[in-house]
Every structure is written in C-alpha cells, then in structure tokens.
N, C-alpha and C positions, 0 to 999 in steps of 0.2 A: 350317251354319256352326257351330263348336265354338268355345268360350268359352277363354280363356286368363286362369286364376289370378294375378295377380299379387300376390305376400305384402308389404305396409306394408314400411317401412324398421325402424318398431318388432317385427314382430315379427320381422324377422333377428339384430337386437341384444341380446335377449333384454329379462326384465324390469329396471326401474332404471338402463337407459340413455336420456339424455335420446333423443330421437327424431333429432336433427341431429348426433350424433356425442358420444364419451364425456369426461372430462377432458381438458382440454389445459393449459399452461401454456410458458411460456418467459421465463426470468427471467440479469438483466445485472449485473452489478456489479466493483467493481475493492478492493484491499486491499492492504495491505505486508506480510508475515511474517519473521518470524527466520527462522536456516540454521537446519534440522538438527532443527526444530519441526514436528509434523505438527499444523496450523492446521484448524477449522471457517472452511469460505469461505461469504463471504457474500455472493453476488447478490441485492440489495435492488431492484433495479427489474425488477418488471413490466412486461415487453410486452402479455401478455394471460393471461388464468388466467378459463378458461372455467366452472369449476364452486368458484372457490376454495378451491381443494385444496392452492395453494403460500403459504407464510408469507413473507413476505419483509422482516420486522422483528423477529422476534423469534428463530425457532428457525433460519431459511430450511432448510426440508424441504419436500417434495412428501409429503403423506399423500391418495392416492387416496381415493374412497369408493364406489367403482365396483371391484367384484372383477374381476380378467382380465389381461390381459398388453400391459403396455406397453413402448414402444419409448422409453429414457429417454439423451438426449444429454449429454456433458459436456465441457468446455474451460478450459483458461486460455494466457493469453501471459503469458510473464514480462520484464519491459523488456529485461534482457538476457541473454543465452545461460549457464544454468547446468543441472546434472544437478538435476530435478525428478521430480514424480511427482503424476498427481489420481487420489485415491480415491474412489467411488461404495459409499457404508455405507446397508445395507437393516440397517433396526429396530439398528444400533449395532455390526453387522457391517462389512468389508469384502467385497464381493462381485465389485468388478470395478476396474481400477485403469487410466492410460496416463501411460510415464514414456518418460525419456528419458537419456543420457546424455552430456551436451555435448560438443562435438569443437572448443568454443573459436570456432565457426563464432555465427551469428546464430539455431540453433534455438532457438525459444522457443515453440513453441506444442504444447500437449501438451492431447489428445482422443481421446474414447472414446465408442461407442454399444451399446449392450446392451439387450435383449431380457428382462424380468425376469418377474415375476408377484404382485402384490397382493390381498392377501384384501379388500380395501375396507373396511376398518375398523380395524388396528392397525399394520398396515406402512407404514412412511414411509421418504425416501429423503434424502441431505443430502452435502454434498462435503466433503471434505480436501482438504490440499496440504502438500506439504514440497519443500523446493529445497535444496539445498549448496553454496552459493557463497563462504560465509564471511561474510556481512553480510546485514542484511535486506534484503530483493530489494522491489521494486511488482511487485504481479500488478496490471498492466495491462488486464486483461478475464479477467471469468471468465462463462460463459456454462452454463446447464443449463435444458433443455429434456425435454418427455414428454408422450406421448398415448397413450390408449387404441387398441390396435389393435386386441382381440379381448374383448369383456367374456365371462365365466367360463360 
C-alpha cells in the first residue's frame, strides 16, 4: 500500500498567510456629492475586515498586508438617474474606473471588479465619485469589497 502526501493548506499559501484564507473585507456606506466634483467616498460600515486592513473612519482605504493579487469590488447607486462615474485609485492613482451615461431612464447603479496586485506593505486602495447632474445628487449605497486570491 503506497502513502499519499497531502501538503497543509499553509504550505499552499505560502509564508504570512494566515492558515484559513488571506485579507478579506467588505465595507457599506452612503454620502451626498456636488456635480462635476470628483468626491473621496466613504463606506464607513463594516461587514467584516478579516485581518484589519480597511479603515473605515478615517482615510476609508483597504491597505493589504499580505503581498499577492486581489480581487477588489466596487459600486454606488445614485438616487437618481444621472451621467456618473466610480474610480478605484491604488496608492493615489487611478487604475480602474465604471461610469455611465444617463439616457434620462432610472440607471443609477455604476460597478466595477478588478483583479489588482499589492506588495503588502505600501499600496492601498480608496474610491471616487463624480456625477453631472447639475445639483448635488445622495449616493444612496456605495459598496467596496476585496480578498485575497493568490498571496505572492
């Protein structure tokens, strides 16, 4: 009868990943912005922030501390139907962006998912928003989300 190796979950993940899976977070919040203003959004409530890696009072960024390649969610609804747009800014870039261009109809909800890569120690991640409607609009829900898929 011949023995079958089977390798720990640690060491598939490499070193510095907790043993049950890497960062996670998912964080909610709502806000009002001027037109024509590209605003820091602030999702202040925690769902859950597994390794405390998202701020959600002070700067609201996700800074990893686990190097590797996450899979980072983002959204807002706008109460009502206007040409928008959310940015996704790594370390104070824009890197990824989902907008929309109103056709007067009830679109309002503008989302994006991106596949990124953090060194686990100086890259952070944090939302914009800008809308043109001619008055300040409620974002209604704004939502960002990120987990570790693959540590480095």
């Amino acid at each position: 009868m011949s023995t079958l190796r089977v390798d720990t979950l640690q060491d598939r993940l490499g070193t510095g990943v907790p043993s049950l899976g890497g960062p996670a977070f998912s964080a909610t919040g709502s806000t009002s912005v001027a037109s024509s203003i590209l605003t820091k959004l602030t999702p202040n409530t925690e769902q859950f922030d597994t390794n405390s890696n998202y701020d959600n009072s002070t700067n609201y960024r996700f800074t990893p501390t686990v190097a590797g390649y996450y899979q980072l969610s983002y959204g807002m609804r706008l109460a009502t139907a206007a040409t928008a747009y959310i940015v996704l800014w790594k370390n104070g870039a824009n890197i990824s962006y989902a907008g929309s261009q109103s056709n007067g109809a009830t679109m309002t909800l503008y989302t994006s998912s991106v596949l990124v890569y953090a060194n686990g120690s100086t890259d952070y991640f944090e939302l914009y928003g800008a809308h043109f409607s001619g008055a300040t609009q409620s974002i209604s829900e704004i939502y960002f989300t990120g987990a570790l898929v693959r540590a480095e």
